[in-house]
N, C-alpha and C positions, 0 to 999 in steps of 0.2 A: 267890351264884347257883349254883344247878344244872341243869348240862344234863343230859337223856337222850335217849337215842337210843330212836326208836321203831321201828325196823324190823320187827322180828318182830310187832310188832300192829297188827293191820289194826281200823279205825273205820267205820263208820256214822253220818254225818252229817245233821241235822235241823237246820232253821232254825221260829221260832214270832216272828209277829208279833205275836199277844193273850196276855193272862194264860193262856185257856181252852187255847190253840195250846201254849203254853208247860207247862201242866198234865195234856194226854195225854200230852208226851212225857215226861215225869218218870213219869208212871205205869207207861208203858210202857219201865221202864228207862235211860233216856237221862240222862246228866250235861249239866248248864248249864256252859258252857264260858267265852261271855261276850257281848260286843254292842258289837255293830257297826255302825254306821247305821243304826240303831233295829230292827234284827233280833237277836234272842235265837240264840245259836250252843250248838246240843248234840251229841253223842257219846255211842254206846255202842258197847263189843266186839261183832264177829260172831262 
């Protein structure tokens, strides 16, 4: 296991209930993080 410390980077968070939802934000940049009670969890750097 590795931890890292995230301090210095700041995130921008998106959640996507549909594939479509789940498809701009990947368009748009955004990393799929994971899911959560049927919410898709994403990230991208500001």
């Amino acid at each position: 296991m590795h931890l890292t410390s995230f301090k210095d980077d700041e995130f921008v968070s998106a959640t996507a209930k549909t594939v479509e939802e789940a498809c701009k934000l990947i368009e748009a940049g955004f990393e799929y993080i994971t899911e959560l009670e049927g919410v898709k969890l994403f990230r991208k750097r500001k």
